[in-house]
C-alpha positions in Angstrom: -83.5 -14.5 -33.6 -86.1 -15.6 -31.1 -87.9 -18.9 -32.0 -91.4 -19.3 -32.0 -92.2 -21.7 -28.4 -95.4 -23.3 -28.6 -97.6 -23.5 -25.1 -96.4 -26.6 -22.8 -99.9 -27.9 -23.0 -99.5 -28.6 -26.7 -96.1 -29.2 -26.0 -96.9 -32.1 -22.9 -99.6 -33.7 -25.7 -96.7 -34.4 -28.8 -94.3 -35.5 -25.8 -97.4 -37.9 -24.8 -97.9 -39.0 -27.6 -94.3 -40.0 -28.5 -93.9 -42.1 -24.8 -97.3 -44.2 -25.9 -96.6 -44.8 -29.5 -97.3 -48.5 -30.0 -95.3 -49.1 -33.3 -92.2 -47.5 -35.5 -94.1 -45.5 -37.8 -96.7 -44.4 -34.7 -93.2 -43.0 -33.2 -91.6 -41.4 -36.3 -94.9 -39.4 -36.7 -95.2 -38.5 -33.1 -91.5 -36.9 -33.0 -91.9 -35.4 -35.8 -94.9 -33.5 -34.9 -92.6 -33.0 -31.4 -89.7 -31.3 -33.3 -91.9 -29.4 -36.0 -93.5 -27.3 -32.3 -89.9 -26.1 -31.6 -90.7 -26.3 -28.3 -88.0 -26.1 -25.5 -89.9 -28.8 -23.5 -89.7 -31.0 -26.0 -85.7 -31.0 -26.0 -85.4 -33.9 -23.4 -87.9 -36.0 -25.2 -86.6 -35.8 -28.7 -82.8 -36.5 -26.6 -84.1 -39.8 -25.4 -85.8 -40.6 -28.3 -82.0 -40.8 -30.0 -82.0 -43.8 -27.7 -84.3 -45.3 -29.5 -83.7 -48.1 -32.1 -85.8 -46.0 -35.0 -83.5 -44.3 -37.3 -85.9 -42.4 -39.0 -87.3 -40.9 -35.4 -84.1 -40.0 -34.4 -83.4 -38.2 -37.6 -86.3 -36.4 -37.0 -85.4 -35.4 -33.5 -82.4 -34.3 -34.7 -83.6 -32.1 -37.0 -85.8 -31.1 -34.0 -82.8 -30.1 -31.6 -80.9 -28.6 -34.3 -84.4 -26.2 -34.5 -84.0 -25.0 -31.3 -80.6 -24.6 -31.9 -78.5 -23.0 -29.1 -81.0 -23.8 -26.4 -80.6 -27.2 -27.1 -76.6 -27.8 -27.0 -76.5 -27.4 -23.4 -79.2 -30.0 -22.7 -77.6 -32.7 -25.1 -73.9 -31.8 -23.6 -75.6 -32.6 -20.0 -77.3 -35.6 -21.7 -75.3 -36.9 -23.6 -75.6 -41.2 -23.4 -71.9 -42.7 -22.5 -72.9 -46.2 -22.5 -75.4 -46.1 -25.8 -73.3 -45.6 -29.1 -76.0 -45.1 -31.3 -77.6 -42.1 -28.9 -74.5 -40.3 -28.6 -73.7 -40.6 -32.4 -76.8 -39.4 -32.9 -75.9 -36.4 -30.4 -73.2 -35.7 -31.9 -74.7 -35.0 -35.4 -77.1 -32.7 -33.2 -74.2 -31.1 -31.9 -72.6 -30.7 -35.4 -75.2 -29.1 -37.1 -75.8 -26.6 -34.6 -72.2 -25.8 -34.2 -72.3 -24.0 -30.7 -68.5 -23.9 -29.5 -69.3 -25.0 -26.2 -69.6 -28.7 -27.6 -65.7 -28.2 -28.6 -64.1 -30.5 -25.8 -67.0 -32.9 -26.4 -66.5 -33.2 -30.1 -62.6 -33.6 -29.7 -62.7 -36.1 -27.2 -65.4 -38.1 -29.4 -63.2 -37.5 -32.5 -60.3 -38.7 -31.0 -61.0 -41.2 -28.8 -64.6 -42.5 -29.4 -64.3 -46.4 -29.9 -67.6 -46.4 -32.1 -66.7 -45.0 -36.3 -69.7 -43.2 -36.7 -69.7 -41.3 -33.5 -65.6 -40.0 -34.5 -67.1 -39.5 -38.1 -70.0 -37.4 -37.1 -67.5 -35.4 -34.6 -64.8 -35.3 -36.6 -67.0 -33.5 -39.4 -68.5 -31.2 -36.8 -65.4 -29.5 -35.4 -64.6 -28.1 -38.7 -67.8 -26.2 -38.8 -68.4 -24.7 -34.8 -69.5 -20.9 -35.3 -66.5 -19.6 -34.0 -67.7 -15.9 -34.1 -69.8 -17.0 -31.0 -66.0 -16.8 -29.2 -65.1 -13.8 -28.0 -62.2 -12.6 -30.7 -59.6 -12.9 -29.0 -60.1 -17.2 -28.2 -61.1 -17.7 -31.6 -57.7 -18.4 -33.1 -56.0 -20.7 -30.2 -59.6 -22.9 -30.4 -59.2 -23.1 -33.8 -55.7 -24.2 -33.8 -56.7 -26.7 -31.4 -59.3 -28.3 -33.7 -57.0 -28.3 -36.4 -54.4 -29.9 -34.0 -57.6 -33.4 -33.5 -58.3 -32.7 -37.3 -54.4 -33.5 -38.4 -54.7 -36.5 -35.9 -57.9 -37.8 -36.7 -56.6 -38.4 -40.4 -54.4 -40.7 -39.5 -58.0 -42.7 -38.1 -57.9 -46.5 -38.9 -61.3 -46.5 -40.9 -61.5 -44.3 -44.3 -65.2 -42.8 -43.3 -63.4 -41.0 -40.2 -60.4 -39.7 -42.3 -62.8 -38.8 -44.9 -64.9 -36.6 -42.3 -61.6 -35.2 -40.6 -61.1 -33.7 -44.4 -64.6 -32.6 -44.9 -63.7 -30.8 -41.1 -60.1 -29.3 -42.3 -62.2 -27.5 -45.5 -64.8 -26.2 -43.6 -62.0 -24.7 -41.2 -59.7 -23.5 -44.3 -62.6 -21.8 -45.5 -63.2 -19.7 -42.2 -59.2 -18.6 -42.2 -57.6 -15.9 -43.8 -56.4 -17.2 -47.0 -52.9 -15.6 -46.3 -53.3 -17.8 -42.3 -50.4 -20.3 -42.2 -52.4 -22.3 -40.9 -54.1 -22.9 -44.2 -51.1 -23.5 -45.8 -50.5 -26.7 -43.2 -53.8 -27.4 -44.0 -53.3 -27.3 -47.6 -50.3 -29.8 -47.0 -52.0 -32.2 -44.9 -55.1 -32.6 -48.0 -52.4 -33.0 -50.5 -50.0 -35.6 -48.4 -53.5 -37.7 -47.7 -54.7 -37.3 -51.6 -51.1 -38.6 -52.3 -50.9 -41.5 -49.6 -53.9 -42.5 -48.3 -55.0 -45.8 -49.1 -58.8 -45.4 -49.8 -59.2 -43.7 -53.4 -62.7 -41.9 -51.4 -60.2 -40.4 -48.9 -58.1 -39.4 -51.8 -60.8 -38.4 -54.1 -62.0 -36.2 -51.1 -58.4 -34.6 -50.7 -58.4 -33.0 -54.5 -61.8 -31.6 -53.7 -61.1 -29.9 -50.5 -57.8 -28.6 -52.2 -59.6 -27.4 -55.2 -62.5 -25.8 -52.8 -59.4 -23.9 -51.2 -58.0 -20.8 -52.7 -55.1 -22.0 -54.6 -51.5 -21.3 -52.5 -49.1 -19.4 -55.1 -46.1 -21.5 -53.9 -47.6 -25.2 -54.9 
């Protein structure tokens, strides 16, 4: 589908008007007019305004990135902010949503090593849903095996929201898998050893669900 890019003159105006804003809600306005043009010259704007310390801007320029979709990913991968944990969290949920498998070794590395919670959260969630029919057919089932590889480590995260986010990550991927895959079956095992043993009631609360989501395996 081809999005609908605005001129660069409007385009230059919106990105104006976000660099000048004088106060919070002056900012969250001016991005969100920026992301609602779904303009490609807006992507490095609405990137650095993750940066910013205005939640509610940068969920609108996330919502703006996601937008534009597979344009954007390679801009945020180039971009992304190694020394600003909120930004790259922030990136990372842009990454996430749009699901693009070229953010794959940026998402595993963030899932698995990132020392802030909410940027291996937002990854950890995200690798379970990359549109893996963008791979050509025959990389499809090593990549995923790989991501279920971080998945199985990153339950064994020290903070509950990260193993709660590797679970949501392991459902979405059972989901994509042929039921009869043994890889769901390992999957399957893994939700049912952290519903059993985990010790945050959410993390096993989330286990049942993502088992009951699955289709049922005839030998449990």
């Amino acid at each position: 589908m081809t999005l609908p890019l605005s001129p660069s003159s409007n385009a230059q105006a919106l990105i104006q008007a976000v660099e000048q804003a004088t106060s919070p809600v002056a900012l969250l306005l001016a991005v969100r007019s920026l992301a609602e043009l779904r303009s490609v010259d807006a992507i490095p704007t609405l990137i650095q305004v993750l940066g910013y310390n205005n939640p509610g801007a940068a969920v609108a320029a996330v919502d703006g990135l996601v937008n534009l979709g597979d344009l954007a990913a390679p801009v945020i991968l180039e971009q992304i902010d190694g020394y600003n944990y909120g930004a790259r969290a922030w990136a990372i949920r842009a990454l996430s949503r749009i699901g693009h498998p070229d953010a794959l070794d940026t998402l595993t590395e963030a899932a698995r090593q990132d020392f802030s919670l909410s940027v291996r959260r937002a990854a950890a969630k995200g690798l379970g849903t990359l549109r893996w029919a963008v791979l050509p057919p025959d990389q499809q089932r090593p990549v995923q095996m790989q991501t279920l590889e971080t998945l199985t480590a990153v339950c064994a995260d020290g903070e509950w929201v990260v193993r709660y986010a590797a679970i949501a990550g392991l459902q979405a991927l059972a989901t994509v898998l042929d039921p009869a895959d043994s890889a769901v079956a390992d999957i399957r095992r893994l939700l049912q050893q952290q519903a059993a043993t985990d010790e945050t009631l959410a993390v096993q609360a989330r286990a049942l669900w993502a088992l009951q989501a699955i289709a049922p395996d005839s030998k449990a």
